[in-house]
C-alpha positions as CSV (number, residue, x, y, z in Angstrom):
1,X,98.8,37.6,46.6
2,X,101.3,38.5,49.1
3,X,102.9,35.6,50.1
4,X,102.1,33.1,47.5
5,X,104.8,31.7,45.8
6,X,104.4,30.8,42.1
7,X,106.9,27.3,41.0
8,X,106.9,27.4,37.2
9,X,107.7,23.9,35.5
10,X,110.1,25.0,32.9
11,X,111.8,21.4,32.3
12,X,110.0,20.0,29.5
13,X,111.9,17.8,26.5
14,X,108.9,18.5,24.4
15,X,109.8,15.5,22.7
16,X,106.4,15.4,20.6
17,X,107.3,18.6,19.3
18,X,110.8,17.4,17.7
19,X,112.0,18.6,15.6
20,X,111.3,22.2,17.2
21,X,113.2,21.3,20.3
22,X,116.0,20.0,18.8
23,X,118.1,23.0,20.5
24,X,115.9,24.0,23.0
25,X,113.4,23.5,25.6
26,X,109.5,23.5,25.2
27,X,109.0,26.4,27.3
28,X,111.6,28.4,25.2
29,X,109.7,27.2,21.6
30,X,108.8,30.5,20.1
31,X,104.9,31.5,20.5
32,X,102.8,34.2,18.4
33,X,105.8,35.9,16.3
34,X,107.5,37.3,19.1
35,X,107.1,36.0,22.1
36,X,108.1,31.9,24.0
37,X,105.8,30.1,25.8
38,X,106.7,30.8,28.9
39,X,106.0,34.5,28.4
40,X,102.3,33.9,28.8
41,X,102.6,31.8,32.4
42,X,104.8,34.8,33.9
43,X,102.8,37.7,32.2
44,X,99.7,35.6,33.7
45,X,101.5,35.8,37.3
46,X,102.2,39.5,36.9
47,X,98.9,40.3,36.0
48,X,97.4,38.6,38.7
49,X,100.3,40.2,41.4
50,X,102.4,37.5,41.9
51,X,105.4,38.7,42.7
52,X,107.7,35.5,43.7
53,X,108.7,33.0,41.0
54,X,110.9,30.4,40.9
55,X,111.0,29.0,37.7
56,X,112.4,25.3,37.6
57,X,114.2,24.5,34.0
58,X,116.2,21.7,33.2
59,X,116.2,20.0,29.4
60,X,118.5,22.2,26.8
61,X,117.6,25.3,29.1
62,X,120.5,28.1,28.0
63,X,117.8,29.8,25.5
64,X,115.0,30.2,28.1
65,X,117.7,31.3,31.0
66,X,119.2,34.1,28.5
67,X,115.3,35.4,27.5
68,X,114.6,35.1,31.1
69,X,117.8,37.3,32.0
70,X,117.6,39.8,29.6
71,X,113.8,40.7,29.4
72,X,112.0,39.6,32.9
73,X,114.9,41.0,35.5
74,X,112.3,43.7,36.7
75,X,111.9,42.8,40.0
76,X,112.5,44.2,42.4
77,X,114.1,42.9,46.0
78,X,113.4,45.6,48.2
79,X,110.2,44.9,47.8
80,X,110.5,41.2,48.6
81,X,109.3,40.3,44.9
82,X,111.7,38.4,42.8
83,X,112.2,36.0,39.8
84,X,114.6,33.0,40.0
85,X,116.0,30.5,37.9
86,X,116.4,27.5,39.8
87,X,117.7,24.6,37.9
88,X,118.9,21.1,39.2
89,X,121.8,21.7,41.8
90,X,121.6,18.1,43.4
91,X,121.6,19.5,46.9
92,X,120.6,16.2,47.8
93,X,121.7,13.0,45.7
94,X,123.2,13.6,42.0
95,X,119.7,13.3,40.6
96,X,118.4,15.7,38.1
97,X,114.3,16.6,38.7
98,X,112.8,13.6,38.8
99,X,108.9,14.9,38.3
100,X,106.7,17.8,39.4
101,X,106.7,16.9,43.2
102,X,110.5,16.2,43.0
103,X,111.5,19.3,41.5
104,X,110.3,21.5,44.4
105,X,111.4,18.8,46.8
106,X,114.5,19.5,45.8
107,X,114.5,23.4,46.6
108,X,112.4,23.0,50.2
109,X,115.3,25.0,52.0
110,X,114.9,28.3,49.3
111,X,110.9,27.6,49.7
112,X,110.7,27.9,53.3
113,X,112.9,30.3,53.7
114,X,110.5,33.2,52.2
115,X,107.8,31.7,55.0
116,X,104.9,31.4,52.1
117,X,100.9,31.1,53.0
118,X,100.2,29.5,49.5
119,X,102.4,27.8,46.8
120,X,101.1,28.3,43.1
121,X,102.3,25.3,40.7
122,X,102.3,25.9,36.9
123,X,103.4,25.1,33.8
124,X,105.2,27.0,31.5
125,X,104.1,25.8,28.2
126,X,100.8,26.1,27.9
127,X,97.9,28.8,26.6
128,X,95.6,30.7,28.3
129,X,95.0,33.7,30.6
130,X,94.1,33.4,34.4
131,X,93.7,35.3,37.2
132,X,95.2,33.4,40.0
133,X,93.6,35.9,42.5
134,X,90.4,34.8,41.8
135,X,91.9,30.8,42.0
136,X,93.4,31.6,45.4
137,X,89.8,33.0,46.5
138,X,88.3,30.2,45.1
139,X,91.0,28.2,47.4
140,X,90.2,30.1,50.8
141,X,86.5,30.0,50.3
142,X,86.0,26.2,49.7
143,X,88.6,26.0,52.7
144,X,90.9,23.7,50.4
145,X,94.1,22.0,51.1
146,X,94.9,21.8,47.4
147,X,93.1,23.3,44.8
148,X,93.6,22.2,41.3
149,X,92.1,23.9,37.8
150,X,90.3,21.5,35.8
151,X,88.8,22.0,31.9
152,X,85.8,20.4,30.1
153,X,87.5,18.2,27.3
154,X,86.0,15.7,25.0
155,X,86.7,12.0,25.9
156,X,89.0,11.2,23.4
157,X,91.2,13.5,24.1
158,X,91.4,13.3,28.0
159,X,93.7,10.4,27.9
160,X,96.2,13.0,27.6
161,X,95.5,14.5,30.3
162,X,94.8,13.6,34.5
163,X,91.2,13.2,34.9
164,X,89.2,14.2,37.8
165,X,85.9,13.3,39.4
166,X,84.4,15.1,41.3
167,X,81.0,15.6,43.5
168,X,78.4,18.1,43.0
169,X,80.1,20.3,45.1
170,X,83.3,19.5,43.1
171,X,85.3,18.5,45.9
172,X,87.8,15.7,44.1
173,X,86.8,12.1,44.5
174,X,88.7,10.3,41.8
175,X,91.9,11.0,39.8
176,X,93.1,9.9,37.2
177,X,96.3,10.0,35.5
178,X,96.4,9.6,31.5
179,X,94.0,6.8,31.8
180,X,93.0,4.6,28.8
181,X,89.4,4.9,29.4
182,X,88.6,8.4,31.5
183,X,86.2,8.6,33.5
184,X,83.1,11.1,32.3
185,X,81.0,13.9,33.5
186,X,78.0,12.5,35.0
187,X,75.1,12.8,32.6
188,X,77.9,14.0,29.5
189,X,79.2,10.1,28.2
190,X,81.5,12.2,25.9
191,X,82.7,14.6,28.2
192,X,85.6,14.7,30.9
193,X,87.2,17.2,33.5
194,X,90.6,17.5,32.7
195,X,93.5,18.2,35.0
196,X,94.9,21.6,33.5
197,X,98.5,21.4,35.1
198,X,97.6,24.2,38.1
199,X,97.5,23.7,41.3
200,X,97.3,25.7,44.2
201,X,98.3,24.3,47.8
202,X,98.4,25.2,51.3
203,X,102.5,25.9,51.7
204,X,101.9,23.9,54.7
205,X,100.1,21.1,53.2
206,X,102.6,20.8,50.3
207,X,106.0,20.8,52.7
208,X,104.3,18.1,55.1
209,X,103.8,15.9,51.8
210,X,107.1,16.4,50.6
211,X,108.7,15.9,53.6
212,X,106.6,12.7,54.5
213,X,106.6,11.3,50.6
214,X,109.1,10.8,48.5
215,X,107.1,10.0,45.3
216,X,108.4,12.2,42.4
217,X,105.0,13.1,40.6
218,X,102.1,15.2,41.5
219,X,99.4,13.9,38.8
220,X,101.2,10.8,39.3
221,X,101.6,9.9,42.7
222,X,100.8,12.2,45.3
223,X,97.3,13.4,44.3
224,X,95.8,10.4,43.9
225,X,97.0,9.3,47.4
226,X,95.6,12.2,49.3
227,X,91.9,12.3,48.2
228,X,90.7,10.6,51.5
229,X,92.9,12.4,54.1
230,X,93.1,15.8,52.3
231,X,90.5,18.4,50.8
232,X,91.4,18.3,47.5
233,X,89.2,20.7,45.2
234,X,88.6,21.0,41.6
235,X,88.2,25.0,39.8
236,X,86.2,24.9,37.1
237,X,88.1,27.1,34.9
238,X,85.7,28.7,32.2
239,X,82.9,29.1,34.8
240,X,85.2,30.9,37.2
241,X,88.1,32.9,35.5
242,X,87.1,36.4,34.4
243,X,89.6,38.0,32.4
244,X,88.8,41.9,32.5
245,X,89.3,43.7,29.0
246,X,88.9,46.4,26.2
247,X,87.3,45.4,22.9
248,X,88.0,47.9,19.9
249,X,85.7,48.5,17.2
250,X,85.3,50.2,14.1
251,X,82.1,52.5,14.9
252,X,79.1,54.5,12.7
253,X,81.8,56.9,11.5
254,X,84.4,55.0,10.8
255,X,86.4,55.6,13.9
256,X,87.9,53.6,16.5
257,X,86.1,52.7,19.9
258,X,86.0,50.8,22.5
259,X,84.1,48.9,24.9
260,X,85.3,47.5,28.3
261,X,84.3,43.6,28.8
262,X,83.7,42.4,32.7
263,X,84.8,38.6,30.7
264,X,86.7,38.9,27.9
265,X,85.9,36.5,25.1
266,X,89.4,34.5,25.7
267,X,88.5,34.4,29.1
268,X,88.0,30.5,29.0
269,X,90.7,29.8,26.3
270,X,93.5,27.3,27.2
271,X,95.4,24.7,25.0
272,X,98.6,22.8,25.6
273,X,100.7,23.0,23.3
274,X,102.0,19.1,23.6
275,X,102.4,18.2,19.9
276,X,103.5,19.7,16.5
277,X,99.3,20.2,15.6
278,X,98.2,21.3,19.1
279,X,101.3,24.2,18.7
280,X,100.1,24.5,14.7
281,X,96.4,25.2,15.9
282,X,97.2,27.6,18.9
283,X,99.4,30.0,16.5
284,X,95.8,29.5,13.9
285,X,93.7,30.9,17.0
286,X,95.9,34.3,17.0
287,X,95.0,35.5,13.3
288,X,92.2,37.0,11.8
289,X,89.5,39.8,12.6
290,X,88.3,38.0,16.1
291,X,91.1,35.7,17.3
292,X,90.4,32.6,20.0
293,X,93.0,34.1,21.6
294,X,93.9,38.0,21.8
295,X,97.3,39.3,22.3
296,X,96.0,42.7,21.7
297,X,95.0,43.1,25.6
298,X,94.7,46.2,27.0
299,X,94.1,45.2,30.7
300,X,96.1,41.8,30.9
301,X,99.0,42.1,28.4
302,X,101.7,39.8,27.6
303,X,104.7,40.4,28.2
304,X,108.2,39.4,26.7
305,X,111.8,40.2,25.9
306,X,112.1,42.8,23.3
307,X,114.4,42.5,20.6
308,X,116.1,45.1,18.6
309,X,114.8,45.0,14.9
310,X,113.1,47.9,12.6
311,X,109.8,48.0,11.6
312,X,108.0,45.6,9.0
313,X,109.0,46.4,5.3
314,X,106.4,45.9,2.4
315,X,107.6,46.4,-1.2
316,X,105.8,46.3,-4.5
317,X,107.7,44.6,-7.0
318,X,108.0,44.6,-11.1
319,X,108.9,41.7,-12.9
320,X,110.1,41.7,-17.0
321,X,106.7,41.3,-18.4
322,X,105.9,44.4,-16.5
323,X,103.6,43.2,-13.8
324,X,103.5,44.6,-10.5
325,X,103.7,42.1,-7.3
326,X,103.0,43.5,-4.2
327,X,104.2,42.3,-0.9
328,X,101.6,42.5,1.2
329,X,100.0,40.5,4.8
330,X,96.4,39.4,5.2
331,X,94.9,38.0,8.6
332,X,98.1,37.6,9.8
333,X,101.1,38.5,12.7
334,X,104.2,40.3,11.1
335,X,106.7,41.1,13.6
336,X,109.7,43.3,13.2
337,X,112.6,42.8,11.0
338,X,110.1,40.9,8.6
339,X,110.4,42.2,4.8
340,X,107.8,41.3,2.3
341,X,108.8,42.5,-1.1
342,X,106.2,40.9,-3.6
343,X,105.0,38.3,-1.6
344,X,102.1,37.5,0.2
345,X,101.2,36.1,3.2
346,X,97.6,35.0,4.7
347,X,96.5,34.1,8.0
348,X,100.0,33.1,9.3
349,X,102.2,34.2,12.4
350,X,105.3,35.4,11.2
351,X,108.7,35.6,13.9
352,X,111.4,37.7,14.1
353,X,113.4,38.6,10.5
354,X,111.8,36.9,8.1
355,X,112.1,37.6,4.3
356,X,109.5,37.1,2.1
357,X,110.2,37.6,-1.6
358,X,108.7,38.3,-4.9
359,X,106.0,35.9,-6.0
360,X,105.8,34.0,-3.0
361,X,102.5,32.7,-1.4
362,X,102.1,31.8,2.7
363,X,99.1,30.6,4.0
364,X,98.0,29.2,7.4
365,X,101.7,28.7,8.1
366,X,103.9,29.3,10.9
367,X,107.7,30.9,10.4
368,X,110.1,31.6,13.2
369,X,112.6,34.0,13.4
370,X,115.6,34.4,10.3
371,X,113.9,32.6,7.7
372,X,114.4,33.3,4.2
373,X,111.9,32.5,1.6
374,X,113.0,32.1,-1.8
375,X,110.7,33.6,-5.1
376,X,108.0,32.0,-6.5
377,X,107.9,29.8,-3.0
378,X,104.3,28.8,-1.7
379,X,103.5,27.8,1.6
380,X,101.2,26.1,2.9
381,X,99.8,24.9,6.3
382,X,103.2,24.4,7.5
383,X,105.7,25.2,10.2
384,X,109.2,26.2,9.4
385,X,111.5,26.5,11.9
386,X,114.4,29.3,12.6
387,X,117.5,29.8,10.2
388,X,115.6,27.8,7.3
389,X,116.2,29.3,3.7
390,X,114.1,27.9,1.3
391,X,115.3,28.1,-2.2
392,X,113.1,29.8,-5.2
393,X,110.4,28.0,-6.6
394,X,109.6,25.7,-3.7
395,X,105.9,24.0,-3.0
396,X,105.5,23.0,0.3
397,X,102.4,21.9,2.0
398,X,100.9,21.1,-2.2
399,X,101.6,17.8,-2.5
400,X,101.0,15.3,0.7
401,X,102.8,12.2,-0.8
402,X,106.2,14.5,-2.1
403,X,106.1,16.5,1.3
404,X,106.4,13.1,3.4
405,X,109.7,12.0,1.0
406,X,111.4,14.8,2.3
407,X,109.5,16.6,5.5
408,X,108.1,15.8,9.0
409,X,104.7,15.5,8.1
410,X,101.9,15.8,10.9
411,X,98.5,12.9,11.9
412,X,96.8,16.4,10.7
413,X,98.8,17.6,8.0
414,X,100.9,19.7,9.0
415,X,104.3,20.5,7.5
416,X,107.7,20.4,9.4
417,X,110.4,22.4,8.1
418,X,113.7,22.7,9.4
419,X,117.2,24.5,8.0
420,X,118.7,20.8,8.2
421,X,116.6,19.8,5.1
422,X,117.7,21.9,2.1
423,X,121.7,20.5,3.3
C-alpha cells in the first residue's frame, strides 16, 4: 500500500443528527465512550498500511482538527508517510468544497505532487473494519479503473444510499444515486447492492476526470457518467473482507483462552451512522457478552486520542432507612473518569466523566462525556449529550407523550437530551 493515497471525507453537517452536531462536525460526534468516528476510518487505514492521508474537513471542524493534532501526529516524514488536515483554502475560486469530487479537485497540486499509483476515497463517519489491502487486490486483479465497495441492504432502506447494478461478474452496469425506487438484486425483489461510500481509483484515472470534468459529486455525477468508457467495478464487501482476529473465552477451568479467527465475526459489519437511531443502534451493537461490533481487537485495534482521566469508580451507597445501593455496570462500556456511586447502569456506552449517582437507573442509553446524573434519575433508551446535568428524580425515556413536550424524540424512540433543556 505504498503509494496509495487515502482522501478522508471529513466535512459532513450531520444535519440529521442535530442536535449532536450543534458544535461540531459528524466526523468529530463521539463513538463507543471514548473514541469519534473518524477514529475507526484512520485506525482502518493504519491497519491496513496506509500511510498517506489527507483528511478533507470543512463544517464546525476545530474539534476534529484538535483530536486529530493531539492524538494521530505519529507519522512520520522520513519515511514518506504523513497525516494532513486539508480544509477549504480556495486555491481556486472562493468556493468552499462543493461535493466529494470537488473536494479533491480542489487539492490536485498536493495530490500529484506525492506521484500516487492508487487514490483511496472514504468516509469518515461510518462503521466497520476493512482491510483496504485486500480491496486494492481486488482492484489490480479485476484490472479496474475504479473500484467501489458495495453492501447487501434491504430495499427500503437503499434509497439512502447509491445503488449499483451490476453483472455476474459484478462489473458496474447501472448506478444509482438515492433513487426513489432502487433497483434490486436479480432473483432478491427485496434486496439491493448499496454504494458503501469507498472507492478505490486508478490516480491516473481520477486526475484525468477531474481535470476533464468539473461536476462536483462522485455518487452524483461522475460515476454514473463513466460506466460505458471506464471499468468501473463493484467489491462485495462481506464476501471479500477478512478481518484477522483473537476470540477470548472462558475455558473448562475457568481460565481465560483464546482462539485466533482467519474472519472475525465483525468482519462484515458496517453501518452509517446518518441519523439520531442509526448512531443509537451502532453504540447498541458494542454492549453485551458477543457484540455486532468488537472494539476489543487484538489484531486490528482502534485507535484514538487518549485523554487524561483516572480509572472508573464504583461506590456502594446507604440511604436513612439503611439500605445499601450499589453502583454497579452491567453489559455495558464505562470509560474513565466515570463514577457510579449507587447507581446502575445496563447495556449502555458511557463517555468520558460521567457521574452516576445513588438510585439511579440507565438502560440502553447513550452518555457523552461530563454528564451529571442526578439521584433517583432513570434512563431509558436515550442519548444525552455532553455537559448535560440532569436534576434528581428525573424519568426519561418512561413516558412517550411527556418526553416529546420537552425532548427530541426519535421515528424509533429514541430520546434526545441536551444541556440546553434543563435552562
Amino acid at each position: 500500500m505504498k503509494n496509495v493515497i487515502a482522501l478522508i471525507m471529513a466535512g459532513g453537517k450531520g444535519e440529521r443528527l442535530m442536535p449532536l452536531t450543534q458544535s461540531r462536525s459528524k466526523p468529530s460526534i463521539p463513538f463507543g465512550g471514548i473514541y469519534l468516528l473518524a477514529d475507526l476510518t484512520l485506525s482502518n487505514c493504519i491497519n491496513s498500511e496506509v500511510y498517506k492521508i489527507l483528511v478533507l474537513p470543512q463544517y464546525k471542524s476545530q474539534t476534529l482538527i484538535q483530536h486529530l493534532e493531539t492524538g494521530w501526529n505519529f507519522f512520520s516524514p522520513s519515511l514518506g508517510h504523513f497525516l494532513r488536515i486539508v480544509p477549504p483554502q480556495m486555491m481556486k475560486g472562493d468556493k468552499w468544497y462543493q461535493g466529494t469530487a470537488d473536494s479533491i479537485r480542489q487539492n490536485l497540486e498536493m495530490i500529484e505532487a506525492e506521484k500516487p499509483s492508487h487514490l483511496l476515497i472514504l468516509s469518515a463517519d461510518h462503521v466497520y473494519k476493512m482491510d483496504y489491502s485486500r480491496f486494492k487486490r481486488h482492484h489490480e486483479k479485476n484490472k479496474a479503473d475504479v473500484t467501489i465497495a458495495v453492501i447487501e441492504t434491504a430495499k427500503d432502506q437503499a434509497r439512502e444510499y447509491g445503488v449499483l447494478q451490476v453483472d455476474e461478474k459484478f462489473r458496474v452496469t447501472g448506478f444509482q444515486e438515492k433513487p426513489k425506487n432502487p433497483a434490486t438484486i436479480p432473483g432478491h425483489p427485496d434486496t439491493c447492492l448499496a454504494s458503501m461510500g469507498i472507492y478505490l481509483f486508478s490516480a491516473d484515472v481520477l486526475l484525468d476526470l477531474l481535470k476533464t470534468d468539473d461536476k462536483p459529486d462522485f455518487g452524483k455525477d461522475i460515476l454514473p457518467g463513466i460506466l460505458s468508457s471506464h471499468k468501473v467495478m463493484a467489491y462485495p464487501y462481506r464476501k471479500e473482507n477478512k478481518i484477522e482476529d483473537v476470540v477470548f473465552f472462558t475455558d473448562s477451568e475457568g481460565t481465560r483462552a483464546e482462539t485466533p479467527m482467519e474472519v472475525a465475526p465483525d468482519s462484515g459489519y458496517w453501518r452509517d451512522v446518518g441519523n439520531l437511531d442509526a448512531y443509537w443502534n451502532a453504540n447498541m451493537d458494542l454492549c453485551g457478552l458477543t457484540p455486532y461490533f468488537n472494539l476489543y481487537g487484538v489484531k486490528w485495534p482502534m485507535r484514538t486520542s487518549p485523554r487524561q482521566f483516572p480509572p472508573v469508580k464504583t461506590l456502594s451507597v446507604q440511604e436513612n432507612k439503611g439500605e445499601t445501593l450499589h453502583g454497579m455496570s452491567r453489559d455495558s462500556l464505562v470509560s474513565h473518569g466515570c463514577i457510579l456511586g449507587g447507581g446502575i447502569v445496563r447495556h449502555s456506552v458511557l463517555s468520558y466523566n460521567v457521574s452516576v449517582h445513588r438510585g439511579v437507573e440507565v438502560d440502553e442509553s447513550v452518555i457523552m462525556e461530563n454528564v451529571d446524573i442526578g439521584r433517583f434519575s432513570t434512563i431509558k433508551k436515550a442519548i444525552v449529550s455532553e455537559g448535560t446535568k440532569i436534576p434528581s428524580n428525573t424519568e426519561i425515556g418512561i413516558d412517550p407523550a411527556k418526553d416529546r413536550k420537552k425532548y427530541k424524540v426519535t421515528p424509533r424512540g429514541i430520546v434526545v437530551v441536551t444541556k440546553n433543556d434543563f435552562n
